[in-house]
C-alpha positions as CSV (number, residue, x, y, z in Angstrom):
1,X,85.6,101.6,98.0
2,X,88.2,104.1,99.4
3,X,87.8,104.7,103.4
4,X,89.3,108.1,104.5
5,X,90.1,108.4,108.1
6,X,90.1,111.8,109.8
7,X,91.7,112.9,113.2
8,X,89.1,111.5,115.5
9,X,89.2,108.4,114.3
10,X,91.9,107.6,115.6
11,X,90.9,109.1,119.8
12,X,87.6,106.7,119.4
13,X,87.7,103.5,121.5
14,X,87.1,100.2,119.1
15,X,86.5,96.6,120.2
16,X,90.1,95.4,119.7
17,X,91.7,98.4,121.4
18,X,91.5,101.0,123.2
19,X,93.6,104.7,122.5
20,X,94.0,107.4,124.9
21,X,96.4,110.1,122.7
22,X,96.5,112.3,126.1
23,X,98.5,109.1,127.6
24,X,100.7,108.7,124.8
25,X,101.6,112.0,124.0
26,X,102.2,112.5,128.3
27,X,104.4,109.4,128.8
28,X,106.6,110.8,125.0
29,X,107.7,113.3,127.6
30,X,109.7,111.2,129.4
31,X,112.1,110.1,126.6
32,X,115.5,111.7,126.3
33,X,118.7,111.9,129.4
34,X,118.1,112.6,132.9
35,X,121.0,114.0,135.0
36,X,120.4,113.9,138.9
37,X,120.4,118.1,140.1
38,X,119.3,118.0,143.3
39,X,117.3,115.7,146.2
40,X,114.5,116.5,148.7
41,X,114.6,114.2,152.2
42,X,116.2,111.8,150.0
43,X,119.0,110.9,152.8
44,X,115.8,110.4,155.6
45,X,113.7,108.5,152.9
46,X,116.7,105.8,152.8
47,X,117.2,105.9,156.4
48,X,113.7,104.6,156.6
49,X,114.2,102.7,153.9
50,X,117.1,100.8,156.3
51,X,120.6,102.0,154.3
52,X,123.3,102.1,156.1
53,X,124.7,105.4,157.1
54,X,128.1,104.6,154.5
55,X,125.4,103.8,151.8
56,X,123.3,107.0,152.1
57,X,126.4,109.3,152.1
58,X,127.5,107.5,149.0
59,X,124.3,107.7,147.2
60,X,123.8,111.6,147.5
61,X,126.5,111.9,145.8
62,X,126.1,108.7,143.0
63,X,125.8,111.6,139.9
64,X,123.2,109.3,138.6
65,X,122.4,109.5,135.0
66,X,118.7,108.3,133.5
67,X,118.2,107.4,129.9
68,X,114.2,106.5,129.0
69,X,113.2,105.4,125.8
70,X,109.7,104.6,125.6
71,X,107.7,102.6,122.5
72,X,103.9,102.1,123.0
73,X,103.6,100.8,126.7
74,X,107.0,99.6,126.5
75,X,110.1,101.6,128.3
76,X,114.2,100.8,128.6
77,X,115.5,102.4,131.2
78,X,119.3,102.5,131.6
79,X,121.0,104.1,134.8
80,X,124.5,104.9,135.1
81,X,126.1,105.9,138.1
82,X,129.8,106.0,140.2
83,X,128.1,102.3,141.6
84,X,126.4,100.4,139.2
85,X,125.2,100.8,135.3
86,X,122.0,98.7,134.9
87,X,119.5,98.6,132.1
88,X,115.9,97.6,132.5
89,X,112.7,96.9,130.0
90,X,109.3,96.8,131.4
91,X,105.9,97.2,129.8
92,X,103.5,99.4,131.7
93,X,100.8,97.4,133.9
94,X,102.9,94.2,134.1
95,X,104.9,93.1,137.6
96,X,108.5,92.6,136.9
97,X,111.7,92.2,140.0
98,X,114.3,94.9,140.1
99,X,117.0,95.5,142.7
100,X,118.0,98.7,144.3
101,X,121.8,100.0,144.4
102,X,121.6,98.9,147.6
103,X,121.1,95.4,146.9
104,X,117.2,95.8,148.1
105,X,114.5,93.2,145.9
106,X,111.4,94.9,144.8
107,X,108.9,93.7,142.5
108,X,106.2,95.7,141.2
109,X,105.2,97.5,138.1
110,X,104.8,101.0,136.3
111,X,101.1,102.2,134.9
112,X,100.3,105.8,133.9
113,X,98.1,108.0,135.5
114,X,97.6,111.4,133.5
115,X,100.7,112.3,132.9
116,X,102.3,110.3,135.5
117,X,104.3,107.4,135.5
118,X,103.4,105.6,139.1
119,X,105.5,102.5,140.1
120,X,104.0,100.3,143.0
121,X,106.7,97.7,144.3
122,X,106.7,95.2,146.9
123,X,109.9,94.6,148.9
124,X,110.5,91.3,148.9
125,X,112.5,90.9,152.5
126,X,109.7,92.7,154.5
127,X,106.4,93.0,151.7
128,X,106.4,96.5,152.6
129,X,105.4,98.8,149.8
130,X,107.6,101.6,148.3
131,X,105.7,104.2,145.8
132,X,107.5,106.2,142.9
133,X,106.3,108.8,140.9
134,X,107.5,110.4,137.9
135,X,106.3,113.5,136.3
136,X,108.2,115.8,133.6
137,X,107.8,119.7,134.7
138,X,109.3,121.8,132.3
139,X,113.2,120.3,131.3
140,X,113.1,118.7,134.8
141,X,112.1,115.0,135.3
142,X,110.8,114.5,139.1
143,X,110.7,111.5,140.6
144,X,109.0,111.0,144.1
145,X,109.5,108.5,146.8
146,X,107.3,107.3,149.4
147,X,108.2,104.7,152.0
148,X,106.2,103.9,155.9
149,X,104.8,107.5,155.2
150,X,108.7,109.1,154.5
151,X,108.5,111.3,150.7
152,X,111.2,112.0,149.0
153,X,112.2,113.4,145.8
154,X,114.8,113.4,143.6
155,X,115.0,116.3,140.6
156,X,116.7,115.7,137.3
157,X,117.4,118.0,134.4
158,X,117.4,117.0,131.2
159,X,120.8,116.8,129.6
C-alpha cells in the first residue's frame, strides 16, 4: 500500500504534533546578519533601565552586529560589538539566564507570536520585567524595548 501525501497534510494538527507553517515560515525571516542603523529613545530606555551616563554614551555608539540562525524552535544568536562578542542558543518557550552588556542578569524566554519573536525576562537584582520584540519589515529587523512603561527601539538592516 503506497500512501501519497499532498500539501495539506502537512498544515493539519496530529496527536503527536502540532504544525503551524505561518510560524515557521515567519520566524525563517529572521535568519541572516543584522547591522545596528539607527535607535529610537534607546538612550532614555537605559536611563530607566539604571545605566550609567558613561555606559549609555558608549552603547549608542557599540556598532552592534546580529547573526540569527534559526532551526525548528531552536535559534543561535551571536552579537558582536566594540564591548563584547557573545553567542547564545535558546529554544523558543523555554526560560534560559542571559546578561546584558551592562553586566544586568535577566532570565526569561522567547515564544512567537505571528510573526513576532516576543522575549519576556525577569531582572534578577529587582524582578522587574523587561519586554523585547522582534519583527522583520522589509530588509530591516526591529527590535523593541519596553521597561517601567519606557519603549524603545533599535533598527537594524540586514547586511
Amino acid at each position: 500500500m503506497q500512501y501519497k501525501r499532498s500539501s495539506t497534510d502537512f498544515e493539519k494538527d496530529t496527536p503527536c504534533c502540532r504544525f503551524d507553517q505561518s510560524s515557521l515560515t515567519a520566524t525563517m525571516t529572521f535568519n541572516g546578519n543584522w547591522k545596528v542603523d539607527r535607535s529610537d529613545n534607546y538612550e532614555k530606555f537605559m536611563e530607566q533601565m539604571g545605566i550609567n551616563m558613561v555606559k549609555r554614551k558608549l552603547a549608542a555608539h557599540d556598532n552592534l552586529k546580529i547573526t540569527i540562525e534559526q532551526t525548528g524552535d531552536k535559534f543561535n544568536v551571536k552579537e558582536n560589538s566594540t564591548f563584547r562578542n557573545l553567542e547564545i542558543d535558546f529554544t523558543l518557550g523555554i526560560p534560559f539566564e542571559y546578561s546584558l552588556a551592562d553586566g544586568t542578569e535577566l532570565a526569561g524566554s522567547w515564544t512567537m507570536e505571528g510573526a513576532m519573536m516576543k522575549g519576556v525576562f525577569n531582572r534578577k537584582d529587582n524582578g522587574k520585567q523587561l519586554t523585547t520584540t522582534r519583527v522583520v519589515e522589509g530588509d530591516e529587523l526591529i527590535q523593541s524595548y519596553n521597561y517601567e512603561g519606557v519603549d524603545a527601539k533599535r533598527i537594524f538592516k540586514k547586511c
